[in-house]
C-alpha positions in Angstrom: 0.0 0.0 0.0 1.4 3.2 -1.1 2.2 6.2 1.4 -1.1 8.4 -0.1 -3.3 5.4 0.4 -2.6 5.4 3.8 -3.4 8.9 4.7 -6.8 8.7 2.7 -7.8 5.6 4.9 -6.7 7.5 8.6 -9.0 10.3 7.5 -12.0 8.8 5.8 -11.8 6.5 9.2 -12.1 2.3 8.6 -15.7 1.9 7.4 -15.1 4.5 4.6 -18.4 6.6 5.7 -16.5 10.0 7.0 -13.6 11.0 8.7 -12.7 9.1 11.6 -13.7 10.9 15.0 -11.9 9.9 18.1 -14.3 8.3 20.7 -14.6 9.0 24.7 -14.1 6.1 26.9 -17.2 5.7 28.1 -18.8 6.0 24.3 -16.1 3.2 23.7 -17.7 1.2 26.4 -21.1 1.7 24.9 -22.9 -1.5 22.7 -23.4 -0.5 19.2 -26.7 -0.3 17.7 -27.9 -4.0 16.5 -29.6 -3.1 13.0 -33.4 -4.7 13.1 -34.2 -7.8 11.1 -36.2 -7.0 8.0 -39.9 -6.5 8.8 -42.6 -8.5 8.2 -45.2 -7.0 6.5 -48.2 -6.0 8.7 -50.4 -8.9 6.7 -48.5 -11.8 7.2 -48.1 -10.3 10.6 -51.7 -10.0 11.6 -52.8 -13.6 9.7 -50.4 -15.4 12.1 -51.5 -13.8 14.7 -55.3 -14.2 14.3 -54.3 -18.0 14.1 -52.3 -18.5 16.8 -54.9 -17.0 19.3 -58.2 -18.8 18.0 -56.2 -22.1 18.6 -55.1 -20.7 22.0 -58.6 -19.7 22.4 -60.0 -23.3 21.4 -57.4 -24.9 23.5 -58.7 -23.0 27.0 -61.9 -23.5 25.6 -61.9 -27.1 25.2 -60.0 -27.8 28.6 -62.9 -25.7 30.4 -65.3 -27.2 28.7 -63.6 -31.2 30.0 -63.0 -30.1 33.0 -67.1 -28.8 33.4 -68.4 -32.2 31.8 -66.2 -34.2 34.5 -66.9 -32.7 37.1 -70.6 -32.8 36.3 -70.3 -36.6 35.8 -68.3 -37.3 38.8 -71.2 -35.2 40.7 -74.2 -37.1 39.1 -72.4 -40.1 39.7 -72.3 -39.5 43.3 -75.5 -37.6 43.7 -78.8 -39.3 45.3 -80.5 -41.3 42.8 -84.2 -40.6 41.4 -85.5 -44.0 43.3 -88.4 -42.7 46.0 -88.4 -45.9 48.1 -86.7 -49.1 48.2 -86.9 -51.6 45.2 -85.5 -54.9 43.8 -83.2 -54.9 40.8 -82.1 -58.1 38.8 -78.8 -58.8 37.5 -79.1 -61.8 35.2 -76.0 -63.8 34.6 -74.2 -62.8 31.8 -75.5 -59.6 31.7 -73.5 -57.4 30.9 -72.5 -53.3 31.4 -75.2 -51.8 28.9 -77.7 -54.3 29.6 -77.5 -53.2 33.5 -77.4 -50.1 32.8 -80.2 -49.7 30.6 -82.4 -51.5 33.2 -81.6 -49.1 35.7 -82.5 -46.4 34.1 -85.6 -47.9 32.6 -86.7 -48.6 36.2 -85.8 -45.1 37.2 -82.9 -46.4 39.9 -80.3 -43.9 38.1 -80.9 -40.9 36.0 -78.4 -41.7 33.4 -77.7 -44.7 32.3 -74.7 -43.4 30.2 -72.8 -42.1 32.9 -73.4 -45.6 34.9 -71.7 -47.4 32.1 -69.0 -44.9 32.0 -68.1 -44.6 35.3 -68.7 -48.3 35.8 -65.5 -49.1 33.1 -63.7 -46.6 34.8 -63.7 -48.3 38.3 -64.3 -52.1 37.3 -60.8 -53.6 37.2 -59.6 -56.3 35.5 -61.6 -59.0 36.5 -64.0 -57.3 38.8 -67.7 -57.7 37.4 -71.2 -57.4 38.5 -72.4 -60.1 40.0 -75.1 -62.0 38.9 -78.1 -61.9 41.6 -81.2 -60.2 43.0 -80.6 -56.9 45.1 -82.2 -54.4 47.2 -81.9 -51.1 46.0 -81.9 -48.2 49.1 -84.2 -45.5 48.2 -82.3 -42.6 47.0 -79.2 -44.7 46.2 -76.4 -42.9 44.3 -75.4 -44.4 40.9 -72.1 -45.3 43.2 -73.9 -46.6 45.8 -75.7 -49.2 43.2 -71.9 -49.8 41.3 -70.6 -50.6 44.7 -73.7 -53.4 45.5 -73.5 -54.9 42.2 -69.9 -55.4 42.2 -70.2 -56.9 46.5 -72.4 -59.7 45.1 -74.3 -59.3 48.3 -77.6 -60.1 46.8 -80.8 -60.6 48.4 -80.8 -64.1 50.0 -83.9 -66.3 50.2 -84.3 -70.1 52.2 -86.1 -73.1 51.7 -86.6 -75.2 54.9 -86.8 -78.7 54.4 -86.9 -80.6 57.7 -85.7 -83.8 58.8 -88.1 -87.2 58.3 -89.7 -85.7 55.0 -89.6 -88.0 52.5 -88.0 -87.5 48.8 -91.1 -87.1 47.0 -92.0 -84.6 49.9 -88.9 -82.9 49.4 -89.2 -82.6 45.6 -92.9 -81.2 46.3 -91.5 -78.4 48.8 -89.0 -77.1 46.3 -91.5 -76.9 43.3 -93.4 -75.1 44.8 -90.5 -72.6 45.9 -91.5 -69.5 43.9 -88.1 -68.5 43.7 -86.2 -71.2 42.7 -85.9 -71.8 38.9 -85.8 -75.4 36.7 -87.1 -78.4 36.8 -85.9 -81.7 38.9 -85.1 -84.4 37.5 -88.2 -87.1 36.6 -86.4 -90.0 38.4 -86.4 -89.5 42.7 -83.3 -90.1 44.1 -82.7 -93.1 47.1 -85.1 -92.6 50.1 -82.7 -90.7 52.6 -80.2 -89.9 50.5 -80.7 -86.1 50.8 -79.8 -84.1 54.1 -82.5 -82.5 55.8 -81.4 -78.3 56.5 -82.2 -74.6 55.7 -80.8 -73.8 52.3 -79.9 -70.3 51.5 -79.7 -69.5 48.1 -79.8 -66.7 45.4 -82.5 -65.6 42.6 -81.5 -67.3 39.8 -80.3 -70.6 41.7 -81.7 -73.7 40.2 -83.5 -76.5 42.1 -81.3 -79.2 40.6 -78.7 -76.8 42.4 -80.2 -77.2 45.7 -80.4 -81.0 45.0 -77.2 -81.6 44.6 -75.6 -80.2 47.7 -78.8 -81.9 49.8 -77.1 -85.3 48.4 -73.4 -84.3 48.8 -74.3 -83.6 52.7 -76.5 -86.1 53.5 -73.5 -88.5 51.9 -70.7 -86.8 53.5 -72.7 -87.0 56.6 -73.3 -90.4 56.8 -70.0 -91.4 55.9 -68.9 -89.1 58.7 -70.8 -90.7 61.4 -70.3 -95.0 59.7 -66.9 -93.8 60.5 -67.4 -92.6 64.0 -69.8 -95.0 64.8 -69.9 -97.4 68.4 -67.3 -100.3 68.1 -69.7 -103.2 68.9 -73.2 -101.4 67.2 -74.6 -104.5 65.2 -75.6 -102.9 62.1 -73.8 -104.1 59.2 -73.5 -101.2 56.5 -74.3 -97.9 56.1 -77.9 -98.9 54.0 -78.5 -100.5 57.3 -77.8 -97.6 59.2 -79.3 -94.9 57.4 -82.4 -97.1 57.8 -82.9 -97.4 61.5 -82.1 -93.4 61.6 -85.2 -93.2 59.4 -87.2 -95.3 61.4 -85.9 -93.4 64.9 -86.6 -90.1 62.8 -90.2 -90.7 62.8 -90.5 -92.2 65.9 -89.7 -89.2 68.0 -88.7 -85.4 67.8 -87.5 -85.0 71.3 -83.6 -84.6 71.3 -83.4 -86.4 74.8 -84.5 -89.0 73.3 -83.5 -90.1 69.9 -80.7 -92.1 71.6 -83.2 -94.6 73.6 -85.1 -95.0 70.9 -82.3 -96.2 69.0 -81.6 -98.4 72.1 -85.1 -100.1 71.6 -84.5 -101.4 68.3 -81.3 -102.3 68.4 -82.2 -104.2 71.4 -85.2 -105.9 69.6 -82.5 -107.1 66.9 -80.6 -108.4 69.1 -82.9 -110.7 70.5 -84.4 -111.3 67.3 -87.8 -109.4 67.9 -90.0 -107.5 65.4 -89.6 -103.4 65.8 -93.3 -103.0 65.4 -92.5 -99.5 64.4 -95.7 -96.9 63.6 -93.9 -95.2 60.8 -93.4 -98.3 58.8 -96.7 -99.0 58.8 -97.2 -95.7 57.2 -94.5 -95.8 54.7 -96.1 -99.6 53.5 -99.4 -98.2 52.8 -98.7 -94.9 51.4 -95.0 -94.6 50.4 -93.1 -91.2 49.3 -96.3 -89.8 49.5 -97.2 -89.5 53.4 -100.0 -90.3 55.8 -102.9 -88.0 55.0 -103.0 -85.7 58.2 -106.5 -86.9 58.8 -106.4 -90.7 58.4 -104.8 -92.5 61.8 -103.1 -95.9 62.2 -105.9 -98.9 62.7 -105.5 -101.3 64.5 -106.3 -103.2 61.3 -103.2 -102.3 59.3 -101.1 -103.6 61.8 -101.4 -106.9 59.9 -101.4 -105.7 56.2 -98.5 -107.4 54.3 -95.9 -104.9 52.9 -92.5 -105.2 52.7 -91.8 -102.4 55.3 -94.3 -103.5 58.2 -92.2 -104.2 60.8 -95.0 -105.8 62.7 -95.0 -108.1 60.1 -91.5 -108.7 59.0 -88.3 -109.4 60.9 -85.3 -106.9 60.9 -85.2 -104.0 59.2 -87.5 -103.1 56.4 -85.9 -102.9 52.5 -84.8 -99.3 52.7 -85.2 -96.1 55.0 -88.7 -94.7 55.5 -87.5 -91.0 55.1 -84.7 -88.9 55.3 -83.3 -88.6 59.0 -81.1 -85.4 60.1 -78.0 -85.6 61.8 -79.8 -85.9 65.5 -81.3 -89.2 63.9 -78.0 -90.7 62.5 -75.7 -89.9 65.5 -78.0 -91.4 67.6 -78.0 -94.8 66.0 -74.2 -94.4 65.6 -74.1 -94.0 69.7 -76.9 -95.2 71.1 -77.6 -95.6 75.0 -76.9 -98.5 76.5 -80.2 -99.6 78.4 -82.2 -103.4 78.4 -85.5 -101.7 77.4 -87.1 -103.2 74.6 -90.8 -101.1 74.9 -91.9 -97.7 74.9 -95.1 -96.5 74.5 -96.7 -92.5 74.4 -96.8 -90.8 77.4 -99.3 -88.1 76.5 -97.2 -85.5 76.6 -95.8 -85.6 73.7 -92.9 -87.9 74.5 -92.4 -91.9 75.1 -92.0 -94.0 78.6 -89.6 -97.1 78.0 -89.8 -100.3 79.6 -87.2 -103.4 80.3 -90.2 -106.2 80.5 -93.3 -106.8 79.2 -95.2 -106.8 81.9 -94.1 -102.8 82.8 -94.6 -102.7 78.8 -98.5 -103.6 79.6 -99.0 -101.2 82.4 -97.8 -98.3 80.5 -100.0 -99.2 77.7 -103.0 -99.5 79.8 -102.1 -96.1 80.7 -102.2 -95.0 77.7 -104.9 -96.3 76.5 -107.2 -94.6 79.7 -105.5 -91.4 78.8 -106.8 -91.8 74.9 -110.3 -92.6 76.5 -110.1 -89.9 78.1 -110.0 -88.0 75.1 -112.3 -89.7 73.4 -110.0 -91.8 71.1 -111.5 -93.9 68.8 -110.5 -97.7 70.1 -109.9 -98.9 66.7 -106.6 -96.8 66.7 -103.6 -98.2 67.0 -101.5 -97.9 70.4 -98.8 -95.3 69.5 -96.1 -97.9 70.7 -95.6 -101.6 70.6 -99.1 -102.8 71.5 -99.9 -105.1 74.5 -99.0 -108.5 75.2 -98.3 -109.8 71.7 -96.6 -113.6 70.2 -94.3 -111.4 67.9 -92.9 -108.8 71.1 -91.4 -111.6 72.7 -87.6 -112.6 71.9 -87.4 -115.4 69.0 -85.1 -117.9 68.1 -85.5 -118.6 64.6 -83.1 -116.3 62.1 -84.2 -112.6 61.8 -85.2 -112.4 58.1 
């Protein structure tokens, strides 16, 4: 660079815009001016912005507008219901979240059925359902309330009583005409005191082929129970056998106290080879499954009428049980007391007076019978008891058939 050069550049200053000025410090210290970008222009500008604030408006809008609609689901959800008093709801089984929840509504228990179903997938888990069953709906019950029942499976429980020394056909009567119970039983009866006398609780919906089969699952695990448990030296031979003389003991007597000395009686009477002359099978020779009619008695007359369970005719124990005995009936056979009475006869009070010999036997029968006169009995009735002196009370020696 030549010496002219020079001196134009030191006073046109670097830049080449004007004579170079000398600065103060603190103007040196100073930030330059940063030039502004280029500038939009005020179109483009105000497009973008009209955009940006309707989709920032939508956004707030739509977040309110969620945040409203939850909150008034959550609130209808756990608000009181529309029901004015207390009513029964179904469930049917395999039913399932739209089905229930139509029927709620359409019974007026909730006043949405949409929100049910909603809030109903929300808090079922996996494998959490609504059970199946009949249930009470509170009056005024929130849609929670009714999610929370349906899911407990705590349904509305009904019973069928069927007590002790009915027979099957009696049994299968009971539960047809159990207005809640559902199906039909099966067209061939099961063995006579195979099913366990109780109080069944059940369901709506439960089926009586249901209830059957846990009356013969207890009755069996029952007897097997006490065969097991039974007294080392009891003569009876199988568990036929014993089921049978708890039939016969079953009808013979309801007092607790004494089941056991009944049981005594006839085992006694086997023993020695004697006929039971037992009432009951009397009863179950002439009229089978189907019962005594309540107003036709025992006469004296059908003590000697040949069927195969009159056990004033026949030795030993009749063909089968009479009727199906409870568990009083079948522990006492399986321990019964230990006595050398062979008679009992009513007391007229409801209960029986035993006796060792015959001739007490008599006495107590002659009691009786002035106590029936009493009450004007008709004498053709049969002695509720083994009857006075009689060939086939005593002891015999010839095989028990």
């Amino acid at each position: 660079m030549d010496h002219e050069a020079l001196k134009r550049d030191e006073a046109t200053g670097a830049s080449g815009k004007g004579p170079f000025l000398p600065k103060s410090p603190s103007e040196a210290l100073r930030p330059e001016r940063v030039p502004a970008p280029p500038r939009r222009s005020r179109r483009a500008r105000s497009q973008i912005v009209i955009f940006l604030n309707f989709l920032m408006t939508l956004a707030v809008f739509g977040c309110g507008l969620a945040v409203a609609a939850f909150y008034y689901v959550v609130s209808a959800f756990q608000a009181p219901g529309p029901l004015p008093t207390n009513a029964n709801f179904v469930v049917r089984n395999g039913s399932g979240l739209s089905e229930v929840s139509a029927n709620l509504e359409r019974n007026d228990m909730i006043s949405d059925g949409r929100i049910f179903r909603y809030m109903s997938a929300t808090y079922l888990k996996d494998g959490d359902t609504l059970k199946a069953g009949e249930y009470e709906i509170k009056a005024g019950a929130s849609m929670k309330d009714i999610l929370d029942l349906l899911r407990s499976g705590k349904s509305i429980l009904y019973s069928v009583t069927l007590p002790e020394g009915l027979t099957v056909k009696q049994i299968f009567e009971r539960l047809n005409e159990d207005p809640v119970l559902e199906g039909e039983l099966p067209q061939q009866l099961p063995s006579e005191g195979s099913l366990r006398p109780d109080t069944y609780k059940f369901s709506r919906g439960t089926k009586r082929t249901e209830i059957l089969a846990q009356m013969r699952e207890g009755q069996q695990k029952l007897v097997d129970q006490l065969w097991e448990r039974r007294a080392p030296d009891l003569q009876l031979k199988s568990k036929q056998e014993f089921l049978t003389l708890a039939s016969i003991v079953e009808k013979e007597t309801g007092k607790d106290d004494e089941r056991a000395h009944v049981a005594s009686v006839f085992l006694n009477r086997l023993q020695k080879n004697m006929r039971l002359q037992s009432d009951p099978t009397i009863i179950y020779g002439l009229f089978g499954g189907e019962g005594k009619p309540a107003d036709r008695p025992i006469y004296q007359s059908d003590l000697q009428k040949q069927t195969p369970y009159n056990t004033y005719v026949i030795r030993g124990l009749p063909p089968g049980p009479i009727s199906n005995p409870g568990r009083a009936a079948l522990e006492a056979v399986a321990n019964p007391w230990r006595t050398s009475d062979l008679y009992f006869v009513a007391d007229g009070t409801g209960g029986h007076v035993f006796a060792a010999t015959l001739e007490d036997h008599n006495a107590n029968v002659r009691r009786w019978r002035k106590i029936e006169a009493e009450r004007g009995q008709d004498p053709s009735v049969a002695v509720d008891g083994q009857p006075e002196a009689d060939p086939a009370s005593q002891p015999q020696t010839q095989k028990r058939n």
